[in-house]
MDTraj code that builds the backbone (N, CA, C; nanometers):
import mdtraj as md
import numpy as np

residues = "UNK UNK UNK UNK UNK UNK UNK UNK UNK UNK UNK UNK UNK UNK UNK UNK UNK UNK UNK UNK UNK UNK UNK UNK UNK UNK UNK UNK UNK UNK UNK UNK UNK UNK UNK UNK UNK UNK UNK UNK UNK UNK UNK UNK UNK UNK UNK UNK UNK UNK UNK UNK UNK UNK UNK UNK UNK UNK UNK UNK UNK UNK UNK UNK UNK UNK UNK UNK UNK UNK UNK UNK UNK UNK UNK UNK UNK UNK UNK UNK UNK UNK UNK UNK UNK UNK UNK UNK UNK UNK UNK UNK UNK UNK UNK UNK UNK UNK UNK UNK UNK UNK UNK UNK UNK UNK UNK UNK UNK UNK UNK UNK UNK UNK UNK UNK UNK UNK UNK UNK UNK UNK UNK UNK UNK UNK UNK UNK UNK UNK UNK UNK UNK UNK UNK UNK UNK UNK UNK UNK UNK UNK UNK UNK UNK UNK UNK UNK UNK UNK UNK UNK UNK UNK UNK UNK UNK UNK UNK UNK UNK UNK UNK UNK UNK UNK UNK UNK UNK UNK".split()
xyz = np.array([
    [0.0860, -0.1162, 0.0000],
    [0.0000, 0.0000, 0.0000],
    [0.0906, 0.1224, 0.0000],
    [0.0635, 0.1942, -0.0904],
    [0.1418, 0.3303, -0.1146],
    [0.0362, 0.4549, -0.0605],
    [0.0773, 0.5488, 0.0298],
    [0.0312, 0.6240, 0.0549],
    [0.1537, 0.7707, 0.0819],
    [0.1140, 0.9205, 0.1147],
    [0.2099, 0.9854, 0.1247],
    [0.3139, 0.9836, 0.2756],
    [0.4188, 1.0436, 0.2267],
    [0.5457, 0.9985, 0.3460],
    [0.4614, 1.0997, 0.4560],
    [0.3746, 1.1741, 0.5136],
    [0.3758, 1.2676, 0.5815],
    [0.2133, 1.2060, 0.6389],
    [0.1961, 1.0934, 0.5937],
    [0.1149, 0.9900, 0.6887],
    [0.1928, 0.9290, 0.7582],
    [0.2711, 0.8949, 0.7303],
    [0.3894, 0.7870, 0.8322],
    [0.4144, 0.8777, 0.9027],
    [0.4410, 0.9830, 0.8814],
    [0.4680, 1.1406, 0.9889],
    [0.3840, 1.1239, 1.0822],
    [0.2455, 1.1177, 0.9847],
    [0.1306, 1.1693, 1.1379],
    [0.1237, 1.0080, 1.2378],
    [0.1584, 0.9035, 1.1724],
    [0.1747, 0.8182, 1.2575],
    [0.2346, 0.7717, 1.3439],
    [0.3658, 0.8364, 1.3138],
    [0.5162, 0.8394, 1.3933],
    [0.4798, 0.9405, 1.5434],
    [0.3633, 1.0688, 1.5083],
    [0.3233, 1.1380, 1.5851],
    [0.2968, 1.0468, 1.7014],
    [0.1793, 1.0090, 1.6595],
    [0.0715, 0.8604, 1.7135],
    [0.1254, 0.7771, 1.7952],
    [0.2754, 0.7979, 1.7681],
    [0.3334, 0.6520, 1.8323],
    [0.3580, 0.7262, 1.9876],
    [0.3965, 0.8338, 1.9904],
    [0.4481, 0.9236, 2.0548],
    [0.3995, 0.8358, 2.2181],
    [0.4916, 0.8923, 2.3025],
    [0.4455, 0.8559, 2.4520],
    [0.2976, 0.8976, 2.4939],
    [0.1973, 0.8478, 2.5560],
    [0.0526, 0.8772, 2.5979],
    [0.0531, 0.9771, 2.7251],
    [0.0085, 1.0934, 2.6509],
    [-0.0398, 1.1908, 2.7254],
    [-0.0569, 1.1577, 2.9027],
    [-0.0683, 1.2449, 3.0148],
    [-0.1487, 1.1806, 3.1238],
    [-0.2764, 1.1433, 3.1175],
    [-0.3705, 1.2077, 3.0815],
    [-0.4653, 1.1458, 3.0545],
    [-0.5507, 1.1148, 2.8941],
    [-0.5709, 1.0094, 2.8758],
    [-0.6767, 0.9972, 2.7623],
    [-0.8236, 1.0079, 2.7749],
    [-0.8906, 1.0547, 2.6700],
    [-1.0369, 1.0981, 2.6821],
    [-1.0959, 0.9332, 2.6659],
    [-1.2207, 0.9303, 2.7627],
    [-1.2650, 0.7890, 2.7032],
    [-1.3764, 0.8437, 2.6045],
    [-1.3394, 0.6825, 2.5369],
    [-1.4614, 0.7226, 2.3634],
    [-1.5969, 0.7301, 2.3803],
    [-1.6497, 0.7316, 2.5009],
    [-1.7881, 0.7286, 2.5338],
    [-1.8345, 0.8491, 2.5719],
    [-1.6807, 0.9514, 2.6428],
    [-1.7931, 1.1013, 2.6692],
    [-1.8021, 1.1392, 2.5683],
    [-1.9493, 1.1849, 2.5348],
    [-1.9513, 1.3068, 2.4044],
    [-1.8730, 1.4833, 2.4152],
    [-1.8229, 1.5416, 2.5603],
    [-1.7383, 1.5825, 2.5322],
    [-1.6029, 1.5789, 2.6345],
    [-1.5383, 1.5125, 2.5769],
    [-1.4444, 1.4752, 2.6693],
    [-1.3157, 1.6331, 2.6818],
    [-1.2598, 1.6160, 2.8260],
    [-1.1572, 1.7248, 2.8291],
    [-1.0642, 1.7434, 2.6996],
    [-1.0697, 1.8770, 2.7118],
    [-0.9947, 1.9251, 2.6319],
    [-1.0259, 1.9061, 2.4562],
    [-1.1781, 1.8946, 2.4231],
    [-1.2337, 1.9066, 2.3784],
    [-1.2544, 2.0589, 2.2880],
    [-1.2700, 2.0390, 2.1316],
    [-1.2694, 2.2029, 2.1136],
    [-1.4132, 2.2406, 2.0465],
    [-1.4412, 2.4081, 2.0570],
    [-1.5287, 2.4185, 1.9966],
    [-1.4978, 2.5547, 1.8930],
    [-1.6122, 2.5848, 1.8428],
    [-1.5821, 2.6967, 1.7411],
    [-1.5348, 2.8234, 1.8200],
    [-1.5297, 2.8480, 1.8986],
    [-1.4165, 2.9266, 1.9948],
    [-1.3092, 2.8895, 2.0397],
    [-1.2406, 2.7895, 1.9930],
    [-1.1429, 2.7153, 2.0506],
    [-1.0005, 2.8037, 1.9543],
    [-0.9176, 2.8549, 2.0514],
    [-0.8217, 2.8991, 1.9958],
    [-0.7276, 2.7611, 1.8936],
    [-0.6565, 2.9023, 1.7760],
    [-0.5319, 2.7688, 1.6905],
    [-0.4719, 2.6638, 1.7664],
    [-0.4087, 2.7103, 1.8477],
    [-0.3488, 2.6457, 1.9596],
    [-0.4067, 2.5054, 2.0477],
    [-0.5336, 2.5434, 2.1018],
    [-0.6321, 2.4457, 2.1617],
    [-0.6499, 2.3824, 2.0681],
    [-0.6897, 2.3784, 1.9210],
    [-0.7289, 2.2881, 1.8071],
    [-0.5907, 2.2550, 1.7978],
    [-0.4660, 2.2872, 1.7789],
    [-0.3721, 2.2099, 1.7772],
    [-0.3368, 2.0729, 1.8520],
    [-0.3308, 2.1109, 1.9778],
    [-0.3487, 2.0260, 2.0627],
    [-0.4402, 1.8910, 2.0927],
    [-0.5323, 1.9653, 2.0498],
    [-0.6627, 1.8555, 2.0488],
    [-0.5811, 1.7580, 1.9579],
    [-0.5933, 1.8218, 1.8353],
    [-0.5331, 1.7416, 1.7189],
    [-0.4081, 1.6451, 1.7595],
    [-0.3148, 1.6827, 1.8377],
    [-0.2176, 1.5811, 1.9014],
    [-0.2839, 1.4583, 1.9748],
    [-0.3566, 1.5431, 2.0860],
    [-0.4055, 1.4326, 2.1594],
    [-0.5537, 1.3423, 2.1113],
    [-0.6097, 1.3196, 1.9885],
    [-0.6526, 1.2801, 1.8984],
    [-0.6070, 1.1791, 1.8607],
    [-0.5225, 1.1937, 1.7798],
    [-0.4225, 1.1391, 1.6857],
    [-0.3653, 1.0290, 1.7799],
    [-0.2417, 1.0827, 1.9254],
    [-0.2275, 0.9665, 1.9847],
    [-0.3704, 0.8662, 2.0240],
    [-0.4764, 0.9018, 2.0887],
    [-0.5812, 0.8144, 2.1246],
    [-0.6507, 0.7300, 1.9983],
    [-0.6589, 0.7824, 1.8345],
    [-0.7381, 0.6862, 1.7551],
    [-0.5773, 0.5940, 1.7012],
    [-0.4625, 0.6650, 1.6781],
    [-0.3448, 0.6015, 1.5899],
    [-0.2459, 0.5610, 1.6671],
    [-0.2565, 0.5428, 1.8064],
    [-0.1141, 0.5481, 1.8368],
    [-0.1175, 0.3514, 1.8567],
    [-0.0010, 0.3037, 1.8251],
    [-0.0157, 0.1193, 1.8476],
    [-0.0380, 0.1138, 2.0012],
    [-0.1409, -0.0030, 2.0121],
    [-0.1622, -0.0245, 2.1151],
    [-0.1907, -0.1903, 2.1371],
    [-0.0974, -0.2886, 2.2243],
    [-0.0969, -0.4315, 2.2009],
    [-0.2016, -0.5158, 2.2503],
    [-0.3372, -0.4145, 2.2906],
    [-0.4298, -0.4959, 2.3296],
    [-0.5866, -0.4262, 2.2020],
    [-0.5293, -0.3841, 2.0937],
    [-0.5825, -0.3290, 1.9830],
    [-0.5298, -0.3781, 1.8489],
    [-0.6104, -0.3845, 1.7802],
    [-0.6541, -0.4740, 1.6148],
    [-0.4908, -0.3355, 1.5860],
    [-0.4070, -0.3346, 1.5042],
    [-0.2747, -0.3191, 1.4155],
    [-0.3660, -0.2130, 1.3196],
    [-0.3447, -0.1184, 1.2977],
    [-0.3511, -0.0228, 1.2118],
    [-0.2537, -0.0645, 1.0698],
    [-0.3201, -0.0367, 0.9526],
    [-0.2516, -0.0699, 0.8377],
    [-0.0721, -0.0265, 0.8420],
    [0.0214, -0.0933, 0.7796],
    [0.1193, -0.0277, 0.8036],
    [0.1216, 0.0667, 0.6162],
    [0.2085, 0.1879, 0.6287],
    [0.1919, 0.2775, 0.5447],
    [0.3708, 0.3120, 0.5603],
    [0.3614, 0.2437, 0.3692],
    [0.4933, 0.3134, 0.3460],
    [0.5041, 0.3761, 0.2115],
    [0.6075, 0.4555, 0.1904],
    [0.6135, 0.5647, 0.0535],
    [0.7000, 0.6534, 0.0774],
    [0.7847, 0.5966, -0.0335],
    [0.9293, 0.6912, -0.0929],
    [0.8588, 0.8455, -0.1335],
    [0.7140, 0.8216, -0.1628],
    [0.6597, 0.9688, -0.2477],
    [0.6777, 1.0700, -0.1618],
    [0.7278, 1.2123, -0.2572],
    [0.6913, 1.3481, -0.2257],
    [0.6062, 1.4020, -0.2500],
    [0.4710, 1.3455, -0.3375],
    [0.3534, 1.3837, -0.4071],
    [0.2960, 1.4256, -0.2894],
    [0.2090, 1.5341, -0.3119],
    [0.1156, 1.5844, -0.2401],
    [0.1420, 1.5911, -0.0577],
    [0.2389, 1.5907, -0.0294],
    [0.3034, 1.6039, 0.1320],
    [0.2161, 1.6787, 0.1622],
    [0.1465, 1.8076, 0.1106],
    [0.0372, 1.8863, 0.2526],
    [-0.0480, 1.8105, 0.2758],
    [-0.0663, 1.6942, 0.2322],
    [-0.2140, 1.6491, 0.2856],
    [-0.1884, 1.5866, 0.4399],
    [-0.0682, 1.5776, 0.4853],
    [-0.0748, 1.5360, 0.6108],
    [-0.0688, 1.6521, 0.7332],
    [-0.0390, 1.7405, 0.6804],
    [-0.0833, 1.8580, 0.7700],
    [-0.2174, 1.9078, 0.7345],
    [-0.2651, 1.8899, 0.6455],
    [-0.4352, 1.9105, 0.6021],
    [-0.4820, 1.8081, 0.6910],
    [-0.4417, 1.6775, 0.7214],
    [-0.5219, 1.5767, 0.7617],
    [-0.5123, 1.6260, 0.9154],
    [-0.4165, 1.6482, 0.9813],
    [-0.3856, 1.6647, 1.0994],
    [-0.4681, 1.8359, 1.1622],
    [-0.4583, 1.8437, 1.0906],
    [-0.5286, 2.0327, 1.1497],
    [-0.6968, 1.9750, 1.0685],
    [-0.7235, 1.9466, 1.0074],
    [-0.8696, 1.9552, 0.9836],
    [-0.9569, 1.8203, 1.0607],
    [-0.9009, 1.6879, 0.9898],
    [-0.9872, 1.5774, 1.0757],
    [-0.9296, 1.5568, 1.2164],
    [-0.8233, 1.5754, 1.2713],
    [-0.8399, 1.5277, 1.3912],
    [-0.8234, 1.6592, 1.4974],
    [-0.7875, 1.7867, 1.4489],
    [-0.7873, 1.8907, 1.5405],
    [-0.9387, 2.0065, 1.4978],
    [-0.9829, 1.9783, 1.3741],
    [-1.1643, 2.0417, 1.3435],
    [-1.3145, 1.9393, 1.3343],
    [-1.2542, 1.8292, 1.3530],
    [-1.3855, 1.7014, 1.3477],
    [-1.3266, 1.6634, 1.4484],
    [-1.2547, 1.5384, 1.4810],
    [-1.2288, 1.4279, 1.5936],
    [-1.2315, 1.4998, 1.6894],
    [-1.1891, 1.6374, 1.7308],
    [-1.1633, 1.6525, 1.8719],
    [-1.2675, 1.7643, 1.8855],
    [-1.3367, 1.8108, 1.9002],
    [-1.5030, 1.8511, 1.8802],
    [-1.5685, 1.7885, 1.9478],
    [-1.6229, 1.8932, 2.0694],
    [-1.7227, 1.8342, 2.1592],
    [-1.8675, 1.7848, 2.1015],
    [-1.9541, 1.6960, 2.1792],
    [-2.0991, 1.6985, 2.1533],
    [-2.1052, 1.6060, 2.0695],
    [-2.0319, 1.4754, 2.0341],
    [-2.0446, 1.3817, 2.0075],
    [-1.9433, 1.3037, 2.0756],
    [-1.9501, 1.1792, 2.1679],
    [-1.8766, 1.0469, 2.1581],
    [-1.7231, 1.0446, 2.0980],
    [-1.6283, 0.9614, 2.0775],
    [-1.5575, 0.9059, 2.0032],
    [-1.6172, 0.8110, 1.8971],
    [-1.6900, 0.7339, 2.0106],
    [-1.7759, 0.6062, 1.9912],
    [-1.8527, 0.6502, 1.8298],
    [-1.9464, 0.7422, 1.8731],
    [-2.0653, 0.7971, 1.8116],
    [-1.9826, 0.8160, 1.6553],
    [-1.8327, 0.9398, 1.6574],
    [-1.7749, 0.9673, 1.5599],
    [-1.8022, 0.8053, 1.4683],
    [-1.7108, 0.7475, 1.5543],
    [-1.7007, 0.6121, 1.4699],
    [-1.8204, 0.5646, 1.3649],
    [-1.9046, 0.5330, 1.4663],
    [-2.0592, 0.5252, 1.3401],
    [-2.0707, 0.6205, 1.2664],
    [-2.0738, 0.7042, 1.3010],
    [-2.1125, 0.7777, 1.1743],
    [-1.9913, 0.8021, 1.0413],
    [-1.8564, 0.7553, 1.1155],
    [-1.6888, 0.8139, 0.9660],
    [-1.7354, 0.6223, 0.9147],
    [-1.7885, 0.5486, 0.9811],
    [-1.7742, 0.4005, 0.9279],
    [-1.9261, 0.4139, 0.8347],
    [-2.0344, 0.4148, 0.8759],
    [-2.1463, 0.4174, 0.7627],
    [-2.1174, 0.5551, 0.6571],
    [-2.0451, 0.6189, 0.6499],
    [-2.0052, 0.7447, 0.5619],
    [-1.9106, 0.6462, 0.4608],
    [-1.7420, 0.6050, 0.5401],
    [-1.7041, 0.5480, 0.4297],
    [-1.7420, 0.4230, 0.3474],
    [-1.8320, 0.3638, 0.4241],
    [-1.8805, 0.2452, 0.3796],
    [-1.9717, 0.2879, 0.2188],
    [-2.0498, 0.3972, 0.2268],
    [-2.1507, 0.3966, 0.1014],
    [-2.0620, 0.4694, 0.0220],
    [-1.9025, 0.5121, 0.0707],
    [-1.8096, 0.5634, 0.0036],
    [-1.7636, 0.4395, -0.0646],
    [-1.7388, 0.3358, -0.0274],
    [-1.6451, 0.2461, -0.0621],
    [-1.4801, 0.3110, -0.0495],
    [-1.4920, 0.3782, 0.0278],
    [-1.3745, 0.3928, 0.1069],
    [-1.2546, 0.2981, 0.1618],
    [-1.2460, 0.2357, 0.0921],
    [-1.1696, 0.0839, 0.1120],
    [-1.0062, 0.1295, 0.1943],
    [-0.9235, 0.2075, 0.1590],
    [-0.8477, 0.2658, 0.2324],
    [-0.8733, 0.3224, 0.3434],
    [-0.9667, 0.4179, 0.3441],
    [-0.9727, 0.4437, 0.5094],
    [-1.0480, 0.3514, 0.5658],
    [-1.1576, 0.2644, 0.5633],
    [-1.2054, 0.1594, 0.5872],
    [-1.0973, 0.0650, 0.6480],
    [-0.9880, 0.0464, 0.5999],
    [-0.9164, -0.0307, 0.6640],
    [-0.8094, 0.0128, 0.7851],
    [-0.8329, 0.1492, 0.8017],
    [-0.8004, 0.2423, 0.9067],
    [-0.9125, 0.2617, 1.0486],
    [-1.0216, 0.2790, 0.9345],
    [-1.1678, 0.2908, 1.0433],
    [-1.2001, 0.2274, 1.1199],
    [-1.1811, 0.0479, 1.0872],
    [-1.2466, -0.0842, 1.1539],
    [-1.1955, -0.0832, 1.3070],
    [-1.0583, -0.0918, 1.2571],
    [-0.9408, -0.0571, 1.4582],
    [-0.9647, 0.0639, 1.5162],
    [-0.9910, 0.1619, 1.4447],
    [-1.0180, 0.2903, 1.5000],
    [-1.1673, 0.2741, 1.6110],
    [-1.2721, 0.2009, 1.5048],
    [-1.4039, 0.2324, 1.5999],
    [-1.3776, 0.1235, 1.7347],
    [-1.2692, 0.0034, 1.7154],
    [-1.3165, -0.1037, 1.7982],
    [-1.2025, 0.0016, 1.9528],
    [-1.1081, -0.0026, 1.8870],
    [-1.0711, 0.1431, 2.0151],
    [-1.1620, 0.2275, 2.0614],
    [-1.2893, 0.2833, 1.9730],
    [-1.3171, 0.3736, 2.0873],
    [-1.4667, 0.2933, 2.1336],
    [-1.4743, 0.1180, 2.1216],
    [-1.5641, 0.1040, 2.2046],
    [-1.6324, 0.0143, 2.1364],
    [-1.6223, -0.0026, 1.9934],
    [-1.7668, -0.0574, 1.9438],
    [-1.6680, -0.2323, 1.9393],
    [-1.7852, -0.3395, 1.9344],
    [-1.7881, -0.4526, 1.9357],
    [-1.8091, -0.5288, 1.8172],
    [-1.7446, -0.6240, 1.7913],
    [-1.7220, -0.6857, 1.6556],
    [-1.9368, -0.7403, 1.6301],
    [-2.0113, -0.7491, 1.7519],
    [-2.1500, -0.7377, 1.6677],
    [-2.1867, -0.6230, 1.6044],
    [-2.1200, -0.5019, 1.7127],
    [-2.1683, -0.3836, 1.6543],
    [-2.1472, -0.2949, 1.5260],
    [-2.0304, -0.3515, 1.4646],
    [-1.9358, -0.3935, 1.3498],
    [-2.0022, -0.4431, 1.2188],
    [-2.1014, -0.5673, 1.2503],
    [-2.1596, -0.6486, 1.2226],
    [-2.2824, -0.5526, 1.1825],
    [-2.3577, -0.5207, 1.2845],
    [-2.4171, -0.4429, 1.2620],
    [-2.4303, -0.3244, 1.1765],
    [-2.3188, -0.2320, 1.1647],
    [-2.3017, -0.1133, 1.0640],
    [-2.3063, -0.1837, 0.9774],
    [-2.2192, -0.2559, 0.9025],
    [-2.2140, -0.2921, 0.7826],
    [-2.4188, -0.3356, 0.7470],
    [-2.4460, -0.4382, 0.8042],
    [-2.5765, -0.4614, 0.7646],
    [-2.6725, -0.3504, 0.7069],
    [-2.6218, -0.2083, 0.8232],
    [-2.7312, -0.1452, 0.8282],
    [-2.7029, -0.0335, 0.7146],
    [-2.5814, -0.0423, 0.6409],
    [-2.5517, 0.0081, 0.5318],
    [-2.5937, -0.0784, 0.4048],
    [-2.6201, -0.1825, 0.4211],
    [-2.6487, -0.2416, 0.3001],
    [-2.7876, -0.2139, 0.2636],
    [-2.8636, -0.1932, 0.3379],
    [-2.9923, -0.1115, 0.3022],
    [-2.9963, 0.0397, 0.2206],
    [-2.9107, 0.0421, 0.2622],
    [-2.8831, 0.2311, 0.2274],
    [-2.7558, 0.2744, 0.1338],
    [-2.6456, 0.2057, 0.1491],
    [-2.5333, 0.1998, 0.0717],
    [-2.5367, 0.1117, -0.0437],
    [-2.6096, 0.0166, -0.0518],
    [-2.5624, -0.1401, -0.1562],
    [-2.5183, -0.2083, -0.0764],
    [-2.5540, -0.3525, -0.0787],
    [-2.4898, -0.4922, -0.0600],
    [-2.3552, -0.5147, -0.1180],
    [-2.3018, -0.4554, -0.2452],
    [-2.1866, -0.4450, -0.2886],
    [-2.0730, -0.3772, -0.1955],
    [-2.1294, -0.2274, -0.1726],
    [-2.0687, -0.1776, -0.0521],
    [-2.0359, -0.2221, 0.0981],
    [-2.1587, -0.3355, 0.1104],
    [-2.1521, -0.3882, 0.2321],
    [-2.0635, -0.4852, 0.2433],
    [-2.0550, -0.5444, 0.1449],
    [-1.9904, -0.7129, 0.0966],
    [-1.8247, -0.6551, 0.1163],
    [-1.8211, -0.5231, 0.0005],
    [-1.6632, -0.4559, 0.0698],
    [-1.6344, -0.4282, 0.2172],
    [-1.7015, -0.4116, 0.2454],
    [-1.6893, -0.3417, 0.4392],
    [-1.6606, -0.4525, 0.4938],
    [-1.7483, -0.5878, 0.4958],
    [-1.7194, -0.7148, 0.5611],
    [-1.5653, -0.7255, 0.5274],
    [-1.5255, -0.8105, 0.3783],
    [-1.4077, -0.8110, 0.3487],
    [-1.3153, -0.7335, 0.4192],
    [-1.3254, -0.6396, 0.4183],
    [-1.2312, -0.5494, 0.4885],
    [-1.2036, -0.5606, 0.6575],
    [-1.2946, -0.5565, 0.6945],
    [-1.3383, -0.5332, 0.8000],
    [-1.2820, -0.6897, 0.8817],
    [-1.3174, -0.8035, 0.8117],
    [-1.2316, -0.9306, 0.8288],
    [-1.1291, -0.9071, 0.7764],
    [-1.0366, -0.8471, 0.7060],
    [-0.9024, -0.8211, 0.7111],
    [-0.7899, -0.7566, 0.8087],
    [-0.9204, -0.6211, 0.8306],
    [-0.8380, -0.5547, 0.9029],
    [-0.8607, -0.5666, 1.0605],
    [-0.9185, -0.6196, 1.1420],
    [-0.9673, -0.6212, 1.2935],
    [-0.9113, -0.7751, 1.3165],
    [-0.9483, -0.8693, 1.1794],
    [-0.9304, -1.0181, 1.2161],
    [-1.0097, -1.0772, 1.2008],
    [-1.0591, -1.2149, 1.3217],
    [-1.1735, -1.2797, 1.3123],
    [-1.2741, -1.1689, 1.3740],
    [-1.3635, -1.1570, 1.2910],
    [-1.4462, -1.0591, 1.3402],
    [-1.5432, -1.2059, 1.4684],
    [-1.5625, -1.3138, 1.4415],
    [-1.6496, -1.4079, 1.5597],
    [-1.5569, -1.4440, 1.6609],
    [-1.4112, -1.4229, 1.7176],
    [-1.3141, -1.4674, 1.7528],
    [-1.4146, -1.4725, 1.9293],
    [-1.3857, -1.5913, 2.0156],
    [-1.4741, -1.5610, 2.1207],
    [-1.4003, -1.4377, 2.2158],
    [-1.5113, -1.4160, 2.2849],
    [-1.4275, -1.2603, 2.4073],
    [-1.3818, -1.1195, 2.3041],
    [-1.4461, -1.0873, 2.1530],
    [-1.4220, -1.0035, 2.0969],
    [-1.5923, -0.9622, 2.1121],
    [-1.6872, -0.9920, 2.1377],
    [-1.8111, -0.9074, 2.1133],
    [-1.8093, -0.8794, 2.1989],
])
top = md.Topology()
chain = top.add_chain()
for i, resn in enumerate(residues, 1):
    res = top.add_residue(resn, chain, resSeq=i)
    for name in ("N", "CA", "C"):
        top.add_atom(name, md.element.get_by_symbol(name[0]), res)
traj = md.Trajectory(xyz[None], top)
């Protein structure tokens, strides 16, 4: 999988030592949380402590895709990615982590988002959701997205998390 070098950046971020505290994925607004008054700075931050809580490896969590690339193509997109989705969406009070998850997983799903999809699956089971509940999105996209779309999400979704029936995973 080829993607740009300044994702491995934001992941290298990710790896970084864990903050003192992490937000759990269940408050809808957890500390340090920003809103449309939230200074550059505070959205910066957020955006750090984001980034470590959905990307950083963690050995009791499904492996995030690994991402490598010699490319110089398009390098702003990882400071686009880092200041907009995880310091102007992810870290934004008044929704969950959890909640985010359903809603970036039934979004990329009728996307066929197959790349971030395989980012998304470990992402939502970190902030909470359960390989039925897993089970569940996908289904409940196939009504609304296509069965084609859904049939991709499974695939994936058994690629990237694992056995999605494995026992002590629901």
């Amino acid at each position: 999988m080829k993607c740009s070098a300044l994702i491995v950046g934001l992941l290298s971020i990710a790896a970084m030592p864990a903050r003192a505290e992490v937000a759990s994925p269940l408050d809808p607004s957890p500390a340090g949380c920003i809103t449309s008054q939230s200074s550059a700075d505070q959205k910066a931050a957020a955006a750090d402590r984001t980034m470590q809580a959905l990307l950083a490896p963690r050995a009791d969590m499904p492996a995030l895709p690994v991402i490598t690339s010699n490319s110089q193509f398009a390098m702003d997109m990882g400071p686009l990615t880092k200041e907009n989705v995880f310091g102007n969406i992810w870290s934004r009070c008044g929704l969950s982590r959890r909640d985010r998850s359903l809603v970036t997983l039934g979004i990329l799903i009728a996307l066929r988002a197959e790349n971030e999809l395989r980012f998304h699956f470990p992402i939502a089971i970190r902030n909470g959701l359960t390989s039925s509940e897993l089970e569940e999105v996908i289904f409940q996209a196939s009504g609304y997205a296509g069965f084609p779309a859904a049939a991709t999400a499974r695939t994936i979704a058994g690629e990237t998390i694992g056995k999605l029936h494995e026992p002590g995973r629901r």
